[in-house]
Each structure stands twice: as C-alpha cells, then as structure tokens.
C-alpha positions as CSV (number, residue, x, y, z in Angstrom):
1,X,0.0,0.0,0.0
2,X,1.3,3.4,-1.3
3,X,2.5,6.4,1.7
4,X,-0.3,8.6,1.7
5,X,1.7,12.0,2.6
6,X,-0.5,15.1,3.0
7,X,-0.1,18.8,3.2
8,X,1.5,19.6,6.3
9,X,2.9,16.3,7.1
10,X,7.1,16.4,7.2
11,X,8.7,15.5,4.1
12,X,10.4,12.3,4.0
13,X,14.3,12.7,3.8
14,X,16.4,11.5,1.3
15,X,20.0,11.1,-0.5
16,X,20.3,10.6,-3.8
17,X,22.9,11.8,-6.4
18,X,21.6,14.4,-8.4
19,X,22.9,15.5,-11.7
20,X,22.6,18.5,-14.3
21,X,22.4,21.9,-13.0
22,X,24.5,23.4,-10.2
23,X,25.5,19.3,-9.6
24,X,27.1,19.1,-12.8
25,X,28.2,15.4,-13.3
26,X,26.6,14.8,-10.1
27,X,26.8,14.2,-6.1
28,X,24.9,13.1,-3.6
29,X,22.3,15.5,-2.0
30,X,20.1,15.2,0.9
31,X,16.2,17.2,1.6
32,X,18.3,18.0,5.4
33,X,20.8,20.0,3.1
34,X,18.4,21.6,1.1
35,X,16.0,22.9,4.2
36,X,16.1,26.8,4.3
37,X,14.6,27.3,0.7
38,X,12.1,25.8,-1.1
39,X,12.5,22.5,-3.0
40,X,10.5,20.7,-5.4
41,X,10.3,17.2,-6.5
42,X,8.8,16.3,-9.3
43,X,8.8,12.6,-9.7
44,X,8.0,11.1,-13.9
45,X,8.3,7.6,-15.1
46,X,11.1,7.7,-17.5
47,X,14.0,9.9,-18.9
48,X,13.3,10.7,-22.9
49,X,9.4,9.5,-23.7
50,X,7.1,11.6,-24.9
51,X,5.1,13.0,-21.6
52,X,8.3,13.7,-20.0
53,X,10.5,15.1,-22.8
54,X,7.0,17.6,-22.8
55,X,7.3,18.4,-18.9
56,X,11.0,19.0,-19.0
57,X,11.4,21.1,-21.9
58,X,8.5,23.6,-20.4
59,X,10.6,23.4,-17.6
60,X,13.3,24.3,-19.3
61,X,11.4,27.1,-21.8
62,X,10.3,28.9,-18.3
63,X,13.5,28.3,-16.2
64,X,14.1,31.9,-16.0
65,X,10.8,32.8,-14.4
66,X,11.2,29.4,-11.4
67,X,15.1,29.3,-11.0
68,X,15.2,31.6,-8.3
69,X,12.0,30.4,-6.6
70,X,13.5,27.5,-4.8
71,X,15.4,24.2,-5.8
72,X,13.7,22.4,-8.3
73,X,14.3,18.8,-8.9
74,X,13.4,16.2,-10.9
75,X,13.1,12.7,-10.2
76,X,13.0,9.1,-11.8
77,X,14.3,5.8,-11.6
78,X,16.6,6.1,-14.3
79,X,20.1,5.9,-13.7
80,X,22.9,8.6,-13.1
81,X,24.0,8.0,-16.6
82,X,20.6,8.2,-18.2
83,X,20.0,11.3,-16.5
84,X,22.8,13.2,-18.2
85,X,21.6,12.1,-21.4
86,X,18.6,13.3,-20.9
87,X,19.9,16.8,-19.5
88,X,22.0,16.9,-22.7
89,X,19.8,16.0,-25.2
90,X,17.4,18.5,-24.1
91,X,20.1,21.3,-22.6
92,X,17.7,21.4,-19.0
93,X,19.3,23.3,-16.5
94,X,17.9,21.9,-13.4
95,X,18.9,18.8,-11.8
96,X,17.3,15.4,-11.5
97,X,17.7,12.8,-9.2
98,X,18.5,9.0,-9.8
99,X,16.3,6.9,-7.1
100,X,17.6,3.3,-8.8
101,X,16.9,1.9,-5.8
102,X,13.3,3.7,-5.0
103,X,13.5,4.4,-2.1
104,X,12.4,8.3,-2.9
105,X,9.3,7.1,-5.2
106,X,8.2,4.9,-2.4
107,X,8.9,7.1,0.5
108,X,6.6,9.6,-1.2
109,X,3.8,7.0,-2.3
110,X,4.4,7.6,-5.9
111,X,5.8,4.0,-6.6
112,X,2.4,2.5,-7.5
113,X,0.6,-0.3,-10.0
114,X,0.3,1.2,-13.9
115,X,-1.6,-0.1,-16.6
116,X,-0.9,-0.2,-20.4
117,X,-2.7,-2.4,-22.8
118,X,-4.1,-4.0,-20.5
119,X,-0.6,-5.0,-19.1
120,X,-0.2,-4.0,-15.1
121,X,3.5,-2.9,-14.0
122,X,5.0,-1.2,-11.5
123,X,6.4,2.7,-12.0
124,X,6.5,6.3,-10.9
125,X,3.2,8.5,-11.1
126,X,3.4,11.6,-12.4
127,X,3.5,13.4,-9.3
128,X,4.5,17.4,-7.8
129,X,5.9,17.6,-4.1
130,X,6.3,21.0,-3.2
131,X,8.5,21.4,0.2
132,X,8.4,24.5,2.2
133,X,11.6,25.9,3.7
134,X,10.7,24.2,6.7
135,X,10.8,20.6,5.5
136,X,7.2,20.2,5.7
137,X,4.6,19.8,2.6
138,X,3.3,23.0,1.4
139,X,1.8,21.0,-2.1
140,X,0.8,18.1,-3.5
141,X,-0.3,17.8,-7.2
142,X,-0.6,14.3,-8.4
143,X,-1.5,13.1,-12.0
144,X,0.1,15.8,-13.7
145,X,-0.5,16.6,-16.9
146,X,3.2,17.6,-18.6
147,X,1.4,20.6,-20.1
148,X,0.5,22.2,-16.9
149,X,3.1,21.3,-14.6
150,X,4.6,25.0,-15.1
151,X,1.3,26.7,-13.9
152,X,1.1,24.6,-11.0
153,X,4.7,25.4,-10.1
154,X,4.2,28.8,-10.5
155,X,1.0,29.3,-8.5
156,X,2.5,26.8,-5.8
157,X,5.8,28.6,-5.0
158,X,6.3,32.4,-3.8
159,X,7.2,34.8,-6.3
C-alpha cells in the first residue's frame, strides 16, 4: 500500500545523487541539506518519452521565471547516466535525481501499480511535491498533466 503524505505532514528525507544543473556530473544531495529554501520534486516515469521530454522542456522554456524560486528537482528511476543524457539531449538546467533503488518514489507514495494495454507494471506517477523551507509539505499535485506542470509550479511557489 502506497505512503499517503498530505499537506503539512514532514517530508520524508532522502539522498540521492543528483545531476545536471549546479551538480554538474553529479553528487549526492540530501532534503536535510536543502531545508532553508524551497524544494520541489517532481517525480515522472522515464528519462526521454514523450510526456516527460513535454514536462521537462516547459521546464526548461520557463527556467528563468522558477530558477530563483527555490530548488527544483526532478526525479525518476533512471540511472545517473541516463539522466545526463537526458539533461544533454534536451540542454535542462535543473537537476534530477536518480532513485535506482526507489527508495524516494516509495517514500513519497508515488511507486504504484500502472496499466498499459491491459498489461499491469510497477512505476513512478506523475506526481509534484512542493517542500516548504521548513521541510514540511506545502503542495501536492498528483497526476500531472506535462502541459501544466509549469502553472502549478508557478501558482504553488512564492514569487
């Protein structure tokens, strides 16, 4: 059965290594490191498909107007070197964090049951965790729809 977190509660900690951005090639990072300003996690399925290539390029087209709003992180199981891939392929210039061993998807309850032609498999919802500067949930937006994920972002963090 999935975590069911909720506005309020305390963000689960973490480490992972993230990579792209200010992290370059990558090292490991922790949510205890990142408290004093916000931090978003946005968890997607897979580096380079369709619905995810769509969220992080808007990302990347309205970087300017969210860079300075807090840290911003994506996150997948995909591997370290998938990641910077990805981050080339595409130029983003935030970071995203490998959870290869899901402990992050399944800390925050986003590790669940997916179907797709009628074949059920385990992955990552698309799913927004917005973390105030206290370490506690300030947002939750699950099922996201790529195309929107900037509004929500916008709206959810300070200006």
């Amino acid at each position: 059965m999935p975590v069911e977190l909720k506005v309020g509660d305390a963000a689960p900690d973490f480490r992972a290594v993230a990579v792209g951005g200010k992290y370059s090639r990558g090292r490991e990072v922790s949510l205890q490191e990142l408290c004093g300003a916000p931090v978003v996690l946005y968890f997607y399925p897979k580096d380079d498909t369709p619905g995810c290539t769509v969220q992080a390029c808007a990302l990347r087209d309205s970087w300017s107007n969210l860079d300075s709003r807090g840290e911003i992180f994506g996150v997948s199981v995909d591997s370290a070197k998938s990641h910077e891939k990805f981050i080339s392929k595409f130029n983003l210039p935030f970071p995203l964090l490998s959870d290869d061993d899901h402990r992050i998807v399944e800390a925050y309850g986003v590790w669940v049951e997916k179907s797709m032609y009628g074949k059920k498999y385990m992955g990552a919802e698309r799913s927004t965790f917005v973390i105030d500067s206290d370490g506690r949930i300030a947002a939750i937006h699950r099922k996201v729809k790529p195309e929107e994920h900037v509004d929500l972002l916008l709206n959810a963090l300070p200006a």
